[in-house]
Structures are given as C-alpha cells and as structure tokens.
N, CA, C and O atoms as CSV, one atom per row, in Angstrom:
chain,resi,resn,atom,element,x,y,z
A,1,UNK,N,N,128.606,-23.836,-53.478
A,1,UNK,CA,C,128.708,-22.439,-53.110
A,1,UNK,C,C,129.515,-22.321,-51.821
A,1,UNK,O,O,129.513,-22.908,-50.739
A,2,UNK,N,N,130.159,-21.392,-52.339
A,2,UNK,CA,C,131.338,-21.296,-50.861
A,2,UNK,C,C,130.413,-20.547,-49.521
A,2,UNK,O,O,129.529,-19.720,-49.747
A,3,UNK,N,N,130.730,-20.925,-48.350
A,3,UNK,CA,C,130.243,-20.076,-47.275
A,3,UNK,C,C,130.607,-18.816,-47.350
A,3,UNK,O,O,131.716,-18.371,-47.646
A,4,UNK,N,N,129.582,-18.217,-47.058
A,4,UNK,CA,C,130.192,-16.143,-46.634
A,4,UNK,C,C,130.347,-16.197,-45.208
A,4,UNK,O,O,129.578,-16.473,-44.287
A,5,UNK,N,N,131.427,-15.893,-45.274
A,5,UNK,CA,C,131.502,-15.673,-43.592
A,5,UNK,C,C,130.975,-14.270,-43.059
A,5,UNK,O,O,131.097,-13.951,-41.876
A,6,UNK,N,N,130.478,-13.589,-43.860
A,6,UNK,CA,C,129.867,-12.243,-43.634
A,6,UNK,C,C,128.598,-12.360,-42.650
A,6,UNK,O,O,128.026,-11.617,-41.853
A,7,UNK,N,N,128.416,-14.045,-43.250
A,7,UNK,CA,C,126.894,-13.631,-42.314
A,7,UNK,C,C,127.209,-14.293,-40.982
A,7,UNK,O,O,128.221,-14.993,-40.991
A,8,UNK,N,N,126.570,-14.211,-39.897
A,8,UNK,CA,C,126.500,-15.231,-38.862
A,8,UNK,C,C,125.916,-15.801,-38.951
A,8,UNK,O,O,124.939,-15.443,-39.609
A,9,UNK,N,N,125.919,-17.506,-38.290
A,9,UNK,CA,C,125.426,-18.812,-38.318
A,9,UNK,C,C,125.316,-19.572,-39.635
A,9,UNK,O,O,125.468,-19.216,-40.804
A,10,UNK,N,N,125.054,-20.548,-39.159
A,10,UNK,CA,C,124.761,-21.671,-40.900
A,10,UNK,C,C,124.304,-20.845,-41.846
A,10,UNK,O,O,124.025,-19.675,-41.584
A,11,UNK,N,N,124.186,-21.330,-42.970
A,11,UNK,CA,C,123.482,-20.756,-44.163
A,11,UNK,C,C,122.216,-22.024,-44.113
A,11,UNK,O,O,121.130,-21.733,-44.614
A,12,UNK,N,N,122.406,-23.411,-43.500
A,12,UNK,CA,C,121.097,-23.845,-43.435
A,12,UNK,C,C,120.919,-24.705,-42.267
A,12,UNK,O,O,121.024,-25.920,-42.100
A,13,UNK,N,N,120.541,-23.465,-41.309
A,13,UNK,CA,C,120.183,-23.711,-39.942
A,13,UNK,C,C,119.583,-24.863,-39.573
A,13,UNK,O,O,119.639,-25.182,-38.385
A,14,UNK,N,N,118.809,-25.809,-40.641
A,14,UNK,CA,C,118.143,-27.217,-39.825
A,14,UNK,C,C,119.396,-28.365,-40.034
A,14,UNK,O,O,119.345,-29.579,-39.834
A,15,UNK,N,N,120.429,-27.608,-40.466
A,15,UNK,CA,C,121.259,-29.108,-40.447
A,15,UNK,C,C,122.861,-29.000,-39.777
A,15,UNK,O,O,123.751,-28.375,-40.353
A,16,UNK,N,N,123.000,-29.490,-38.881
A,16,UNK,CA,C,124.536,-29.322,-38.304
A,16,UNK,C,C,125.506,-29.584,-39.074
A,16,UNK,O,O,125.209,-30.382,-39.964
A,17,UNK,N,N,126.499,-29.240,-39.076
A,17,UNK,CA,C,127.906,-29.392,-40.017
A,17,UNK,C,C,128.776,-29.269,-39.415
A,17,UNK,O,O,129.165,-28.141,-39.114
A,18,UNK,N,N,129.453,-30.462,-38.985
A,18,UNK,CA,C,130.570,-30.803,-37.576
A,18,UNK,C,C,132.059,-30.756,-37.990
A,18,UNK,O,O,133.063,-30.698,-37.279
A,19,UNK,N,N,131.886,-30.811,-39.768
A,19,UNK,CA,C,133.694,-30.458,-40.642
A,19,UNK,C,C,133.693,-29.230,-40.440
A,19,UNK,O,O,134.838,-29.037,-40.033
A,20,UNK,N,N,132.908,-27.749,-40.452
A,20,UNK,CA,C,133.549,-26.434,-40.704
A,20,UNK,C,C,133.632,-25.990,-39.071
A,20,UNK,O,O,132.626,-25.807,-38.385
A,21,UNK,N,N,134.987,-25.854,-38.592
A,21,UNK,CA,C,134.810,-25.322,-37.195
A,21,UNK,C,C,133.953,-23.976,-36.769
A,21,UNK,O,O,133.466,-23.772,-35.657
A,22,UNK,N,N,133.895,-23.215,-37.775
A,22,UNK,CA,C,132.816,-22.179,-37.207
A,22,UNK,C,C,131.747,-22.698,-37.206
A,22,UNK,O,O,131.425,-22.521,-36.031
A,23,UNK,N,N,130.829,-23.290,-37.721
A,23,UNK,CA,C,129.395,-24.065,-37.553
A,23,UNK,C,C,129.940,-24.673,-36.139
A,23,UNK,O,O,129.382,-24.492,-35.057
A,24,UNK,N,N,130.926,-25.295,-36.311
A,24,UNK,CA,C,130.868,-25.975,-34.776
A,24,UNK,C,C,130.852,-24.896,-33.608
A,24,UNK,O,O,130.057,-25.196,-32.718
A,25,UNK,N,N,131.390,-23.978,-33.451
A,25,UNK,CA,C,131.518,-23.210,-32.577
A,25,UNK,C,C,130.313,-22.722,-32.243
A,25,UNK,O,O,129.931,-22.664,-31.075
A,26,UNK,N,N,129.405,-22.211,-33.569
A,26,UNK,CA,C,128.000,-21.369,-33.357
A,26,UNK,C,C,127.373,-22.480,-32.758
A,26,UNK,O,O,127.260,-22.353,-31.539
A,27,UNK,N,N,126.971,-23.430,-33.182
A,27,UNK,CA,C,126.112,-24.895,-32.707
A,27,UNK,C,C,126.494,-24.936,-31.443
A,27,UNK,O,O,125.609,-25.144,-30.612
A,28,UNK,N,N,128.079,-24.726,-30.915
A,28,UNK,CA,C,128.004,-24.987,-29.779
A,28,UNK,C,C,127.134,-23.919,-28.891
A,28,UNK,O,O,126.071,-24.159,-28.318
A,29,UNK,N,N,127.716,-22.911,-28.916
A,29,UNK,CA,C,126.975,-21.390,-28.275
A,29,UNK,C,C,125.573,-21.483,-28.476
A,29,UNK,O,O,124.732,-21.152,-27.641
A,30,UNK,N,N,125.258,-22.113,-30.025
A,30,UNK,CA,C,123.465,-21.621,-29.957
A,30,UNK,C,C,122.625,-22.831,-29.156
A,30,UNK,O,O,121.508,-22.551,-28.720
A,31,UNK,N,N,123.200,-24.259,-28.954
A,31,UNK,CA,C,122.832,-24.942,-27.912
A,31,UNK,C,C,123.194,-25.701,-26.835
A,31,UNK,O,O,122.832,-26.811,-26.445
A,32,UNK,N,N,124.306,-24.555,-26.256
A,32,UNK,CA,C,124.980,-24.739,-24.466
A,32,UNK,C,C,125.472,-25.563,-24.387
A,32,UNK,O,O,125.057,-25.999,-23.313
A,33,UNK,N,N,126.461,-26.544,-24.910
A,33,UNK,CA,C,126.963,-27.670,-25.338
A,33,UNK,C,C,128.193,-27.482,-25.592
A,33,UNK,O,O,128.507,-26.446,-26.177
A,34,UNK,N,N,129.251,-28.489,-25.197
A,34,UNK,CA,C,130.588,-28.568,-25.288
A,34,UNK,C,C,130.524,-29.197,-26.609
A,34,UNK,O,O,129.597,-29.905,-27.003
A,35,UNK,N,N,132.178,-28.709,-27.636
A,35,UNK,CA,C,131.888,-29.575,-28.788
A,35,UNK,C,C,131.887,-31.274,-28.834
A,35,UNK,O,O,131.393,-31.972,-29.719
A,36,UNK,N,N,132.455,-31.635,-27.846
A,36,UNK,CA,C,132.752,-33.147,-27.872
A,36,UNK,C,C,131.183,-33.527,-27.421
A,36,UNK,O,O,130.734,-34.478,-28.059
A,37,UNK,N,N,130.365,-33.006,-26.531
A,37,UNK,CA,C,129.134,-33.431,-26.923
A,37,UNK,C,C,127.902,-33.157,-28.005
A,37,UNK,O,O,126.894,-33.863,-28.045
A,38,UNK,N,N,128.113,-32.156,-28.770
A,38,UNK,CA,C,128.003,-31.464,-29.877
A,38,UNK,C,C,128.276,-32.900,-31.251
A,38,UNK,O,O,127.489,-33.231,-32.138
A,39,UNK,N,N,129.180,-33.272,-31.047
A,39,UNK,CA,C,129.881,-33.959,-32.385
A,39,UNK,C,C,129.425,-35.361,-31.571
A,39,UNK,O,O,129.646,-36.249,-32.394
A,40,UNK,N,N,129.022,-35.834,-30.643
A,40,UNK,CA,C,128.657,-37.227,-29.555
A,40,UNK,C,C,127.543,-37.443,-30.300
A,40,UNK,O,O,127.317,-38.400,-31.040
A,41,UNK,N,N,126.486,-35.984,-29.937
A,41,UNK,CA,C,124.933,-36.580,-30.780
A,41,UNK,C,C,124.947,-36.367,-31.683
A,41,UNK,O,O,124.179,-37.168,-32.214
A,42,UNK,N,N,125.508,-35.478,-32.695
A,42,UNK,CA,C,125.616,-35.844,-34.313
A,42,UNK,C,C,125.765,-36.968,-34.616
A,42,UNK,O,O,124.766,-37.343,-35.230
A,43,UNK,N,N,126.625,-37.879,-34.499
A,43,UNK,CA,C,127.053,-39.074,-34.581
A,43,UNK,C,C,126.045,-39.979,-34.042
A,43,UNK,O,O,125.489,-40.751,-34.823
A,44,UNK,N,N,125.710,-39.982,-32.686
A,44,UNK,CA,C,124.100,-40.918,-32.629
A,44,UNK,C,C,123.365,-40.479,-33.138
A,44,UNK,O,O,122.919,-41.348,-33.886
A,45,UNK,N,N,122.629,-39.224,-33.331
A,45,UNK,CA,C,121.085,-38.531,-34.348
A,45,UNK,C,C,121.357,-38.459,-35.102
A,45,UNK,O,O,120.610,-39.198,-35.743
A,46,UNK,N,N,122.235,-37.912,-35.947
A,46,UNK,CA,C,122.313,-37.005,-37.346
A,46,UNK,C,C,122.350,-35.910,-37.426
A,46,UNK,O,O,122.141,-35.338,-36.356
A,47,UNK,N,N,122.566,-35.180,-38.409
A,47,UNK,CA,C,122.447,-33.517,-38.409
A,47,UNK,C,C,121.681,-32.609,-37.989
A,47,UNK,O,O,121.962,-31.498,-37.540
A,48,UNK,N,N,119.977,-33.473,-38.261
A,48,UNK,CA,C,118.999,-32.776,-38.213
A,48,UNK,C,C,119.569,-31.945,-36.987
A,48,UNK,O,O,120.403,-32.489,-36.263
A,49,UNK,N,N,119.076,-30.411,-36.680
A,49,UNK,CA,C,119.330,-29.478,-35.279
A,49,UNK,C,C,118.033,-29.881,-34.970
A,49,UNK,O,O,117.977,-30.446,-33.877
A,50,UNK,N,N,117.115,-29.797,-35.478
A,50,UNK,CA,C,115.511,-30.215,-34.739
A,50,UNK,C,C,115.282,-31.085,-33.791
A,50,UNK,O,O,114.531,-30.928,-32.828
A,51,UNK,N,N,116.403,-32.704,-34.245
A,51,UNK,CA,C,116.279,-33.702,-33.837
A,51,UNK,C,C,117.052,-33.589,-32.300
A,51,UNK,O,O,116.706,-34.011,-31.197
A,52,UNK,N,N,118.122,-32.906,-32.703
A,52,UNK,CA,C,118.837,-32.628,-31.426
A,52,UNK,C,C,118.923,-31.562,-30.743
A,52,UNK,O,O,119.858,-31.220,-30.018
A,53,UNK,N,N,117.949,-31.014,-30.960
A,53,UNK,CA,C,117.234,-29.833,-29.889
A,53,UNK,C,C,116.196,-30.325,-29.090
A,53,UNK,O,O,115.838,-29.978,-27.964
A,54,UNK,N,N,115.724,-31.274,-29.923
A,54,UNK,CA,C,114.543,-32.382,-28.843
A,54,UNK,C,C,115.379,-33.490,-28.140
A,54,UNK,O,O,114.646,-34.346,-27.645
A,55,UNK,N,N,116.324,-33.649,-28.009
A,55,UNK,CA,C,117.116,-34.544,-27.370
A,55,UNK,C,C,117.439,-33.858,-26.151
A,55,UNK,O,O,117.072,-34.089,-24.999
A,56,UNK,N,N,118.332,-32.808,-26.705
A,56,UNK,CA,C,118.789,-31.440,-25.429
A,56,UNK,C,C,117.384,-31.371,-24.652
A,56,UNK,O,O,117.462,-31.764,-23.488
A,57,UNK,N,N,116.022,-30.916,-25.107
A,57,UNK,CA,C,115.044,-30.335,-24.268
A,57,UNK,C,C,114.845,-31.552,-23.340
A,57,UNK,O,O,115.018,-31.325,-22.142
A,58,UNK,N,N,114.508,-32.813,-23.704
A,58,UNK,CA,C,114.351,-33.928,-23.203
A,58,UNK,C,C,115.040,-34.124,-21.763
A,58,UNK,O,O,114.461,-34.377,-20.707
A,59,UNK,N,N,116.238,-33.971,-21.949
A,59,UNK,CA,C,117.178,-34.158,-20.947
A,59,UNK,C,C,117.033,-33.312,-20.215
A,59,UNK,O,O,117.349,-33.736,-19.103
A,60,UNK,N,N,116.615,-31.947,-20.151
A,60,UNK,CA,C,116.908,-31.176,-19.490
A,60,UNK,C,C,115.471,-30.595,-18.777
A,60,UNK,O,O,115.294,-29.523,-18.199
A,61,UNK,N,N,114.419,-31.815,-19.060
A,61,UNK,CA,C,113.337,-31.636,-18.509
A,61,UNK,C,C,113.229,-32.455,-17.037
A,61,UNK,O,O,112.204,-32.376,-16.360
C-alpha cells in the first residue's frame, strides 16, 4: 500500500523508516534529533521508535 501523504506522520508509528525522507524528517522533529543521528541509532537499535525513545530518555537523564 502506497503512503498517503494526506496524513501526517508514519502510518505505523512504532517503527522508523530511514528510506522515505519524510518519515525521516517527522522522526527527526518528533524526537529532537539531527538526521545523521536519527539514521546512527537505527543502525545500532533497529526501527523499533520505543527502543529508541528509551535510548534518547536515557541519555538525557
């Protein structure tokens, strides 16, 4: 199924998607993050956003 760009953000918010530059852009904005560190912890965590929203909080505790 093709993306709608009608809507804003992912169509499935628990998983990052670092090929479509608009996911990258929202991911960046929705967690304060440059993309090169954005696409850094994808690549060490994985997609999960859960996983790397607990990474972000971590650090920033």
């Amino acid at each position: 199924m093709a993306d709608n760009l009608k809507h804003r953000g992912p169509q499935d918010r628990s998983r990052i998607n670092v090929n479509e530059d608009w996911e990258v852009r929202w991911w960046t904005k929705e967690l304060g993050v440059s993309e090169q560190r954005l696409r850094e912890l994808v690549r060490q965590h994985g997609v999960a956003a859960s996983t790397i929203r607990e990474i972000l909080d971590k650090r920033a505790a």
